[in-house]
Backbone as CSV, one residue per row, in Angstrom:
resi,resn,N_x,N_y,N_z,CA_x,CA_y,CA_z,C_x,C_y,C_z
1,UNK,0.822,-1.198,0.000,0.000,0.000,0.000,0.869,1.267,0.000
2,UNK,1.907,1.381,0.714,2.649,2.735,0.578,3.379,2.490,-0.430
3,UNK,3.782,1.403,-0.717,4.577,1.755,-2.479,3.627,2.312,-3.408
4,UNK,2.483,1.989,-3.380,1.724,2.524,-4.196,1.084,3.905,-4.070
5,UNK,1.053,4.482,-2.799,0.918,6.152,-2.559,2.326,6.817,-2.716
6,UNK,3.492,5.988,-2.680,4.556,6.838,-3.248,4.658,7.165,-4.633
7,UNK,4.267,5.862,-5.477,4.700,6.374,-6.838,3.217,6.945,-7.357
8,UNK,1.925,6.785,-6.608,0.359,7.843,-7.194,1.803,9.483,-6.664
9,UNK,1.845,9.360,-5.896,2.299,10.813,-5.211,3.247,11.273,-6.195
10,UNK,4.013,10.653,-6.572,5.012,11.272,-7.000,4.776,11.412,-9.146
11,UNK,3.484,10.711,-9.237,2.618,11.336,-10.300,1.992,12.332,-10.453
12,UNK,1.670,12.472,-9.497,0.631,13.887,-8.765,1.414,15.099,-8.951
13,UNK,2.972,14.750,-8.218,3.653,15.999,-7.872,4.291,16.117,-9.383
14,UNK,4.541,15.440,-10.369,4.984,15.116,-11.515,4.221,16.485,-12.485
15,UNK,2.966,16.036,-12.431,1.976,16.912,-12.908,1.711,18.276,-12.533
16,UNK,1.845,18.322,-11.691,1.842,20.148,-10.994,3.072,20.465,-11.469
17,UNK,4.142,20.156,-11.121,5.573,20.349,-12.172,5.749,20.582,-13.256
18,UNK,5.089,19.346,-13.681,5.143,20.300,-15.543,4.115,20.585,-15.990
19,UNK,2.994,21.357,-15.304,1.769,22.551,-16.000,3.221,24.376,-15.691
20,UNK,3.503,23.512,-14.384,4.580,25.415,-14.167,5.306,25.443,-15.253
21,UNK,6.265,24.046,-15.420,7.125,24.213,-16.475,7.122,24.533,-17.700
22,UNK,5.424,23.842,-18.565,4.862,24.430,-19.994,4.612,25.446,-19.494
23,UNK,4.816,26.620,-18.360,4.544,27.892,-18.955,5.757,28.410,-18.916
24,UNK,6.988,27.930,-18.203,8.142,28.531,-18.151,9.160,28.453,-19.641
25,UNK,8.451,27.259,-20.033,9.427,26.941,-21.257,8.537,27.961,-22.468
26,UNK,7.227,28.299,-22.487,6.513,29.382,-23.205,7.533,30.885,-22.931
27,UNK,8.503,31.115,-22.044,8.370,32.660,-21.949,9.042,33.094,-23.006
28,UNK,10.105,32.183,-23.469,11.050,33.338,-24.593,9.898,33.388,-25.547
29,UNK,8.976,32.640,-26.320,8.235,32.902,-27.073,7.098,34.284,-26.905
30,UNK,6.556,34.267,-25.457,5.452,35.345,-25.262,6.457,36.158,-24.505
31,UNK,7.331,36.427,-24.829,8.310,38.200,-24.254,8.357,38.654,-25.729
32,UNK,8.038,37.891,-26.916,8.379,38.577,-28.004,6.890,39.044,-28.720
33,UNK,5.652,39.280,-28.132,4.701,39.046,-28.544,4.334,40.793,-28.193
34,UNK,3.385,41.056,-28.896,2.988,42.497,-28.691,1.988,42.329,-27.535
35,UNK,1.818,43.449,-27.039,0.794,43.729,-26.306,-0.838,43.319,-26.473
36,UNK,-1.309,43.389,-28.018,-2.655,43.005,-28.213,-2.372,41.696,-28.603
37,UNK,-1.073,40.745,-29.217,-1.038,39.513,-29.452,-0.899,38.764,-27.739
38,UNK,-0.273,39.156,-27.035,-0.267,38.275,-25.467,-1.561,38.203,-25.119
39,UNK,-2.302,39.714,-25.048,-3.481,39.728,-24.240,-4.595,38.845,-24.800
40,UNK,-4.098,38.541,-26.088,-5.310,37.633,-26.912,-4.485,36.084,-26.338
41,UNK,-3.516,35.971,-26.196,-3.468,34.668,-25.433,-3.065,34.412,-24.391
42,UNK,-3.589,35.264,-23.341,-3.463,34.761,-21.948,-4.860,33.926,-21.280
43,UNK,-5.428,34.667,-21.546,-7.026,33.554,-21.495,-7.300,32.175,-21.752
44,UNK,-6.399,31.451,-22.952,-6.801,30.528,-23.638,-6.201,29.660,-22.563
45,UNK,-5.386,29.657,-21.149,-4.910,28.834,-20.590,-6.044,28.616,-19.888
46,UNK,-7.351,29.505,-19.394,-8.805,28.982,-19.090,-9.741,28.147,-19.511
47,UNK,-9.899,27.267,-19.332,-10.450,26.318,-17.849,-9.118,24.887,-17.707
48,UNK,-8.524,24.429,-19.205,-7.325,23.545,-19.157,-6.749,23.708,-17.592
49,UNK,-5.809,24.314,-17.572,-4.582,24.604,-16.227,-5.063,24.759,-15.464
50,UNK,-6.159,25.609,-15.145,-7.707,25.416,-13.947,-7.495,24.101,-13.043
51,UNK,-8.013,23.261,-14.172,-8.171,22.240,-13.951,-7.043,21.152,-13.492
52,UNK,-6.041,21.280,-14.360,-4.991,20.469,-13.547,-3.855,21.184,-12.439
53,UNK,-4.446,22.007,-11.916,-3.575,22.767,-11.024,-4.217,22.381,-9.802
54,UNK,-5.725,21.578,-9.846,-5.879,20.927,-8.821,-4.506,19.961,-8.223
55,UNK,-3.732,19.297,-9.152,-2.532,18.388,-8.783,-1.648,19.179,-7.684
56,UNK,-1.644,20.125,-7.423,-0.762,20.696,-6.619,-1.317,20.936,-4.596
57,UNK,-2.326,21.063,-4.877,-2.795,20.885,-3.345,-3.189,19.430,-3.087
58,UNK,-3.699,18.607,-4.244,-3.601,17.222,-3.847,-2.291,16.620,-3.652
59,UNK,-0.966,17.017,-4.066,0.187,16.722,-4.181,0.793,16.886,-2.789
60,UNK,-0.036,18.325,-2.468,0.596,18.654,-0.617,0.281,17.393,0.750
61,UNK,-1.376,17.141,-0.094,-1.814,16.276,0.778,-1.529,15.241,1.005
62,UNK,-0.645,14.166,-0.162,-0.329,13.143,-0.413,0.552,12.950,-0.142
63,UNK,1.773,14.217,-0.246,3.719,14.013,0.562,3.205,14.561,2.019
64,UNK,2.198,14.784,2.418,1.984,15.155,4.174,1.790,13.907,4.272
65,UNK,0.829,13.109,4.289,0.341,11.743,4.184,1.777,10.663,3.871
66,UNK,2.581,10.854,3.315,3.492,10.108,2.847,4.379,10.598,4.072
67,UNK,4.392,11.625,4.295,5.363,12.036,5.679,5.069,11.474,6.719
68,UNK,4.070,11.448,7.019,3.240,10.703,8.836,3.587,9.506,8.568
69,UNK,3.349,8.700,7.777,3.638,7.322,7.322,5.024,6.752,7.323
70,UNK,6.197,8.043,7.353,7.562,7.468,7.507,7.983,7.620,8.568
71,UNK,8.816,7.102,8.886,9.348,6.826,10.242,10.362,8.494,10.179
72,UNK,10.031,9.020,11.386,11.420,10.654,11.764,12.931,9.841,11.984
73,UNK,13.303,10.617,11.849,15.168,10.841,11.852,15.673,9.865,10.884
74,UNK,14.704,9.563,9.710,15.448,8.887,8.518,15.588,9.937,7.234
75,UNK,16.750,9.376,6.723,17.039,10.315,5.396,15.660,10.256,4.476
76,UNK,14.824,9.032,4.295,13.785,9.327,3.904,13.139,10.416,4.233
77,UNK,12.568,10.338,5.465,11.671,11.630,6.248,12.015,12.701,6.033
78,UNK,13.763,13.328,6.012,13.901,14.517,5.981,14.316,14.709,4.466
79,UNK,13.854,14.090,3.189,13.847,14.267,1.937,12.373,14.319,1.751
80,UNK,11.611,13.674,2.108,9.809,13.818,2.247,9.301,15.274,2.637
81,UNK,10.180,15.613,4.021,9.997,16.526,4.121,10.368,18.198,3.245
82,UNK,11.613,17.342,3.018,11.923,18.694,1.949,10.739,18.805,0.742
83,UNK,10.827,18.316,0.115,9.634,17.954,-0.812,8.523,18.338,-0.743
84,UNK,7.846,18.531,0.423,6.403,19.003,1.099,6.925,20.479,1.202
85,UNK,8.290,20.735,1.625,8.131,22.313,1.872,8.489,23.060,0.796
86,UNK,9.109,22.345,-0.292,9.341,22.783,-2.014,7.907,23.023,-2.360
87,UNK,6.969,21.918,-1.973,5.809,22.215,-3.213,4.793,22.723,-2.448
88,UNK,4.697,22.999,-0.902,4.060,23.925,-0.467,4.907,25.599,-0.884
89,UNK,6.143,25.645,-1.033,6.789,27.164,-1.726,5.860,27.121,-2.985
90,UNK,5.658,26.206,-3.704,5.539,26.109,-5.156,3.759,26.914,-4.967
91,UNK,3.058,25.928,-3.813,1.506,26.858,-3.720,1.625,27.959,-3.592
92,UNK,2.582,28.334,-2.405,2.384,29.936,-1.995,3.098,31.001,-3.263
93,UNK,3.741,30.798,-3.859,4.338,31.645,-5.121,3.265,31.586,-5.971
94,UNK,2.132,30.701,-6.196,1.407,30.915,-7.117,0.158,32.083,-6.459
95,UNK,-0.087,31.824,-5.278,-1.019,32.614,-4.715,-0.818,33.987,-4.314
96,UNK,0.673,34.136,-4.371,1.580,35.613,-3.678,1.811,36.020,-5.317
97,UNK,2.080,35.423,-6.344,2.720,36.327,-7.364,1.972,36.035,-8.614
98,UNK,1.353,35.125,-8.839,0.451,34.186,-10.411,-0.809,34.767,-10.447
99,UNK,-1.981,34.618,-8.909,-2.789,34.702,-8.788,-3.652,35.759,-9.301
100,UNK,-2.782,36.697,-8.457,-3.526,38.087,-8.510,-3.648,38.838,-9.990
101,UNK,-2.607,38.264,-10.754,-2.571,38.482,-12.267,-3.451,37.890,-12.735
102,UNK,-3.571,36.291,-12.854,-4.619,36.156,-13.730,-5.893,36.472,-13.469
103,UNK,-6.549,37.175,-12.273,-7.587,37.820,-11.804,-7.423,38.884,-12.750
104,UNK,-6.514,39.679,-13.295,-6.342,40.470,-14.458,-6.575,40.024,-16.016
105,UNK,-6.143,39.338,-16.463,-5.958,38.753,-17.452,-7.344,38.341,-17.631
106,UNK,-8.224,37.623,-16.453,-9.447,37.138,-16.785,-10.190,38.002,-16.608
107,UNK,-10.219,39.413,-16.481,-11.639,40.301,-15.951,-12.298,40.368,-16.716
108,UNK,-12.244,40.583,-18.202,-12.723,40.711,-19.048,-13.853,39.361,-19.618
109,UNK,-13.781,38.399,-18.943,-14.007,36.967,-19.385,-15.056,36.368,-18.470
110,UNK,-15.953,36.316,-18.847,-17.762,36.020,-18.194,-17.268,34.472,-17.802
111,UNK,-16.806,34.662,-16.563,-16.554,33.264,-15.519,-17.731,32.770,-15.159
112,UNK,-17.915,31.431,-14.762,-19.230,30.933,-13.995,-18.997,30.159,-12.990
113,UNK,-19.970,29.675,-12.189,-19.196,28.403,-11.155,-18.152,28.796,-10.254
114,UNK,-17.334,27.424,-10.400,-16.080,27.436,-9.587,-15.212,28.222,-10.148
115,UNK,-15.266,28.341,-11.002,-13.676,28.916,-11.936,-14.137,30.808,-11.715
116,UNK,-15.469,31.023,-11.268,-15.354,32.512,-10.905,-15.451,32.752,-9.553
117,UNK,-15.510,31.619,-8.612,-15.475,32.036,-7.594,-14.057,31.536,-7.013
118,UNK,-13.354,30.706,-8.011,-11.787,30.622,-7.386,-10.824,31.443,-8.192
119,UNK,-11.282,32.356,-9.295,-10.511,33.632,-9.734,-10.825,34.687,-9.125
120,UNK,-12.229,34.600,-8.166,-12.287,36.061,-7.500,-12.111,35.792,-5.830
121,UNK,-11.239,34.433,-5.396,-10.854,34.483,-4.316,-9.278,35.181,-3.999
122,UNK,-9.578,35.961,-2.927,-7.492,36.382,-3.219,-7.303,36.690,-1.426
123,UNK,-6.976,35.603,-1.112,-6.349,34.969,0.599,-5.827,36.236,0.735
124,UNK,-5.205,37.286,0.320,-4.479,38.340,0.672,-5.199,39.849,0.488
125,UNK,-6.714,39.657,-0.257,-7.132,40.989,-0.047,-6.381,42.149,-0.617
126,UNK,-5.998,41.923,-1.770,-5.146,42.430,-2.278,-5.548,43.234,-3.405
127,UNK,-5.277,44.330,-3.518,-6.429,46.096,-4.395,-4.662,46.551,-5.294
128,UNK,-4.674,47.092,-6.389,-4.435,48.451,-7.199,-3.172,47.632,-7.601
129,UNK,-3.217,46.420,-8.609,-2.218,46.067,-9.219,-1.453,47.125,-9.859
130,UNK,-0.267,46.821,-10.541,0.691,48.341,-11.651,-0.796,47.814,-12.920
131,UNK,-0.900,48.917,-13.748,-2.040,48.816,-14.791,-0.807,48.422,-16.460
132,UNK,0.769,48.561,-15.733,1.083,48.222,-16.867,1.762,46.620,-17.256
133,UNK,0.768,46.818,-18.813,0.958,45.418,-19.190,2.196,44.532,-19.105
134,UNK,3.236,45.303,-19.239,4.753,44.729,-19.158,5.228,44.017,-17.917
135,UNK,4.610,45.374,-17.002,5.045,44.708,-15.375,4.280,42.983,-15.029
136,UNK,3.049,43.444,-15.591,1.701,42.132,-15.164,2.286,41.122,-15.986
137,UNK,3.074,41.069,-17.479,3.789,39.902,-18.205,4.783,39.476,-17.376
138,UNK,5.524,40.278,-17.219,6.957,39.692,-16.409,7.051,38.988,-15.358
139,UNK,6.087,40.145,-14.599,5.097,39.015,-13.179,4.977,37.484,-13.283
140,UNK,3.945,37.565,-14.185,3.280,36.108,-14.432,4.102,35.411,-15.074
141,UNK,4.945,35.719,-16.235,5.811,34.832,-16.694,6.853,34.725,-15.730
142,UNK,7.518,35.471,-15.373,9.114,35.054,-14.008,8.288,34.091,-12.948
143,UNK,6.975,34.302,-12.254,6.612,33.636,-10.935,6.112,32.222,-11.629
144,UNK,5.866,31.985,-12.646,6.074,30.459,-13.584,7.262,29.680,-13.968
145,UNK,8.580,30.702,-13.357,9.707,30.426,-13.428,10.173,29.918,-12.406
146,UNK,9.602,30.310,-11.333,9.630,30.062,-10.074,8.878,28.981,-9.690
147,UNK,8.023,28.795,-10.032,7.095,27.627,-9.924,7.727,26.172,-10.165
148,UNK,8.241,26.650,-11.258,8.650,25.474,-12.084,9.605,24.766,-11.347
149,UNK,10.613,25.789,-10.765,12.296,25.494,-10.262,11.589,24.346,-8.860
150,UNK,10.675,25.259,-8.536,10.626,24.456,-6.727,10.032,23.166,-7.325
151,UNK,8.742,23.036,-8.770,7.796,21.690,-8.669,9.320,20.740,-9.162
152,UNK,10.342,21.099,-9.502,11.164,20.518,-9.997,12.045,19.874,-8.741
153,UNK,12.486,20.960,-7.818,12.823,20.338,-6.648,12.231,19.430,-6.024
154,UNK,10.887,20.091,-5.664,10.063,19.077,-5.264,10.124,17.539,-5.423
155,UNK,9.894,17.558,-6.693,9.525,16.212,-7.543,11.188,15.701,-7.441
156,UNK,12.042,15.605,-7.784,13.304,15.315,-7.603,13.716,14.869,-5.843
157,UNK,13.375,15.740,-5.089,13.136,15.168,-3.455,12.566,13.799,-3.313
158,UNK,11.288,14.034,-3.847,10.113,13.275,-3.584,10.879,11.407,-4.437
159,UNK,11.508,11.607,-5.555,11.792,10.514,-6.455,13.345,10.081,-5.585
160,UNK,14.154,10.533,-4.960,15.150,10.438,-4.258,14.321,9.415,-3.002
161,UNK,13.351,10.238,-2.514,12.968,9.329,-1.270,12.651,8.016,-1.623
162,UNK,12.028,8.052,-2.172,10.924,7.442,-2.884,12.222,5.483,-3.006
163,UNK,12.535,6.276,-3.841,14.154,5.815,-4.556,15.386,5.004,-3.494
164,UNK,15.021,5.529,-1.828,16.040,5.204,-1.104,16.021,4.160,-0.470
């Protein structure tokens, strides 16, 4: 049974990893894009990535779960643990620096359901983004850069333990 929540887990965390990474490996392409060509494709990542970005809080839950389950003061545990605190960095960078942008990017875009009530949630209460487009690109593309590096750590932790 735990071999088999290690390697579901480390599918899970696999997947949240590389949705950050297809956007990190997108940036040299959309830094060269005009202003009315980006803004026409920042949207189109709505409802797709929505959707599988669920993998990333199920991913938290599954290396916490995989943590209680290992025994403390083994190199396992404190690689499990690293791993949980990579891809919990990996949540909070999306919610501190991703978020609040694509609440921009989507205003314009008649949300319904879940997908408008989890683009108009913002844990930080947070008012008067910069209005310029360059700053809000760089934003969102660099904090996908960031994303990427930790789901990468992460997942690399997680396959080490996993592995030992």
């Amino acid at each position: 049974m735990l071999k088999a929540l290690q390697v579901l887990t480390v599918i899970i965390v696999a997947v949240a990893m590389a949705l950050a990474l297809a956007h990190a490996l997108e940036l040299p392409g959309k830094m060269r894009l005009s202003k009315e060509q980006y803004l026409a494709v920042q949207p189109i990542y709505y409802p797709g990535f929505t959707f599988g970005g669920a993998a990333e809080p199920l991913g938290i839950l599954m290396t916490l779960l995989l943590l209680f389950l290992t025994p403390t003061g083994t190199p396992v545990f404190g690689l499990t643990l690293a791993a949980l605190v990579a891809l919990s960095a990996m949540q909070a960078a999306y919610w501190v620096l991703t978020h609040p942008v694509n609440n921009f990017w989507l205003k314009d875009m008649e949300l319904s359901g879940s997908g408008a009530g989890f683009f108009s949630f913002d844990p930080l209460s947070r008012t008067g983004l910069p209005s310029d487009w360059k700053l809000l690109r760089n934003r969102w593309e660099l904090s996908h850069v960031v994303r990427a590096g930790l789901g990468l750590l992460s997942l690399l932790l997680l396959v080490t333990a996993v592995a030992f």
